[in-house]
C-alpha positions as CSV (number, residue, x, y, z in Angstrom):
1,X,42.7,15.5,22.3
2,X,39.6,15.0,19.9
3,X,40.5,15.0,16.5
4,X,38.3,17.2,13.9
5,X,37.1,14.3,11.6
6,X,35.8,13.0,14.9
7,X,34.1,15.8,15.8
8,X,32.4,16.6,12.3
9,X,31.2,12.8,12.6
10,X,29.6,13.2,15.8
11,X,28.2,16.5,15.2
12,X,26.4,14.6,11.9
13,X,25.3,12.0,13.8
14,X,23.6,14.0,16.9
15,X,22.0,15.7,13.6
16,X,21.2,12.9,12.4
17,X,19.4,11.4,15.2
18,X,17.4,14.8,15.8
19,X,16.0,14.7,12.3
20,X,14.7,11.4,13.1
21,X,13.4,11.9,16.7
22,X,11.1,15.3,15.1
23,X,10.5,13.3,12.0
24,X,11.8,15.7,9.9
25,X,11.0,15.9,6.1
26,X,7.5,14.2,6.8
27,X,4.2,16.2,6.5
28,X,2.3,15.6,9.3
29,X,-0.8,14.5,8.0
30,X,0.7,12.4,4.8
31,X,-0.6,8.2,5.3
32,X,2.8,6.3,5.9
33,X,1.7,3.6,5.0
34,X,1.1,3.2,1.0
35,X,0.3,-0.5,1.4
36,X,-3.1,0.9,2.5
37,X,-6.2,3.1,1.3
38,X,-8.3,4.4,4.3
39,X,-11.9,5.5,4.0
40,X,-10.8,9.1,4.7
41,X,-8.2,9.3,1.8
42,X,-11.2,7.5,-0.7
43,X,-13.5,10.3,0.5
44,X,-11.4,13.0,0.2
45,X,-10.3,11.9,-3.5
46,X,-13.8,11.5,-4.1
47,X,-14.0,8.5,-6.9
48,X,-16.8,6.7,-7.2
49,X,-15.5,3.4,-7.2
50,X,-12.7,0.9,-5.8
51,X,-10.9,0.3,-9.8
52,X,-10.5,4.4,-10.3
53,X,-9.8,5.2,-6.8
54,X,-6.5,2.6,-6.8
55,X,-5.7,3.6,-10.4
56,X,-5.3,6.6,-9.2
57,X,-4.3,6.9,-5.9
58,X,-2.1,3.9,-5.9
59,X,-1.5,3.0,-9.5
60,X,1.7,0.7,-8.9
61,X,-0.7,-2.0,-7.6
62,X,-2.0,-2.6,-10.7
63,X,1.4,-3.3,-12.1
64,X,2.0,-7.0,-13.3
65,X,5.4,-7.7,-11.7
66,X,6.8,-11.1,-9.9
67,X,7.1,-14.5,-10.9
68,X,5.7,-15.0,-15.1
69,X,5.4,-18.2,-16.6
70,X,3.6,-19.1,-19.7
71,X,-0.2,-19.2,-17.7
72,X,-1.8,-15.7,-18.1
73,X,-1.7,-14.4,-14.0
74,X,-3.6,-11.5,-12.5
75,X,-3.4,-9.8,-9.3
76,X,-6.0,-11.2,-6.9
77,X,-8.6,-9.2,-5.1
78,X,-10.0,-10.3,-2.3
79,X,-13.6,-8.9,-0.8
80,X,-14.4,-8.9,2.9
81,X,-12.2,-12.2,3.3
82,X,-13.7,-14.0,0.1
83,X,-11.7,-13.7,-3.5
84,X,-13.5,-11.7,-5.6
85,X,-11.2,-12.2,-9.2
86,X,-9.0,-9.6,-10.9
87,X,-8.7,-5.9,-10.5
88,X,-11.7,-5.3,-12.8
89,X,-13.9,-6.3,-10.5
90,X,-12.8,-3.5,-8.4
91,X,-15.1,-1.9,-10.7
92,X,-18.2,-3.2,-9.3
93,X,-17.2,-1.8,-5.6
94,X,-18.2,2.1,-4.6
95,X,-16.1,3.7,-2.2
96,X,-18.9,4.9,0.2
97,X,-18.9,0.8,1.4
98,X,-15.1,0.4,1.7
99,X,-13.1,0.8,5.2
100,X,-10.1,0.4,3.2
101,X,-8.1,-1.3,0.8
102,X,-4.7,-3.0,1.4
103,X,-2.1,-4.3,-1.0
104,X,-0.7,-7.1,-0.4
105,X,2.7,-8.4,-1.9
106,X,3.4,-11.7,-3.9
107,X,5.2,-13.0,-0.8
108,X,2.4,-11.7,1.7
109,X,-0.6,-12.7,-0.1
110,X,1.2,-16.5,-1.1
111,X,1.5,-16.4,3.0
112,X,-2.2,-15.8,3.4
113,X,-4.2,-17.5,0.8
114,X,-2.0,-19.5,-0.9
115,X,1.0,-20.2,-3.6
116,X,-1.0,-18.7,-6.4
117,X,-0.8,-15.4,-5.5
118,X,3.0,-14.4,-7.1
119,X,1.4,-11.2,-8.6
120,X,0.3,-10.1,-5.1
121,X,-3.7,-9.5,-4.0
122,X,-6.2,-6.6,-3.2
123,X,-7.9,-6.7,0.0
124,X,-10.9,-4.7,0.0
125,X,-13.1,-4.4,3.7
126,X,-15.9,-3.1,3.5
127,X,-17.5,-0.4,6.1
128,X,-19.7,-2.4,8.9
129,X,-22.7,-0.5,9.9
C-alpha cells in the first residue's frame, strides 16, 4: 500500500520534470544566454554604438565588482582578439560592425588573457564581410 505523502511527491516530481522537458516559463524567442549580445538583439535595440548598447541592454557588466586593492582597476575590453582598454572605449565601436559582444567573468577572462583581469573583460567581434 502507497502511502499519500508518497504519492503527492511523485505526482510533484512527474510535474516537475514536464515543466522542464516543455521548457516551461521561458519565452521562446528570449536569448538564454545573458553573457552575450548578438547582432540581432544590437539591431533590433537600435543604439548606435557598443558603450550605450551594453549600458543598456546589459548594464550589470559595467558594474565594478571582484577583487579591489588600492590600484584603480577597470573592466577590460577586448576588440577582435586585441585589448582595446576600458569600457569607454566601447564608445568608439558602432553596432552595424559588431557580431556580438560577450562578457566575460573575473575568473574567465584571468583564464584567457591573464591574472589582471579580476574585474572581468568585454569581448567585442566584429562582423567579417
Amino acid at each position: 500500500m502507497i502511502r499519500q505523502p508518497t504519492r503527492l511527491l511523485g505526482a510533484a516530481l512527474l510535474l516537475l520534470l514536464a515543466a522542464c522537458a516543455t521548457g516551461a516559463g521561458r519565452p521562446a524567442s528570449s536569448n538564454t544566454n545573458r553573457n552575450t549580445l548578438t547582432f540581432e538583439e544590437m539591431q533590433q535595440a537600435g543604439y548606435p554604438d557598443a558603450f550605450t548598447t551594453v549600458q543598456s541592454l546589459r548594464p550589470q557588466w559595467l558594474v565594478r565588482r571582484g577583487a579591489t586593492s588600492s590600484r584603480v582597476q577597470s573592466i577590460k575590453v577586448y576588440l577582435d582578439g586585441s585589448l582595446l582598454g576600458t569600457p569607454d572605449q566601447l564608445r568608439q565601436i558602432s553596432t552595424r560592425s559588431i557580431s556580438e559582444i560577450t562578457y566575460l567573468n573575473g575568473l574567465q577572462a584571468s583564464e584567457r588573457y591573464g591574472l589582471d583581469h579580476d574585474l572581468g573583460a568585454i569581448v567585442v567581434t566584429t562582423r567579417r564581410n
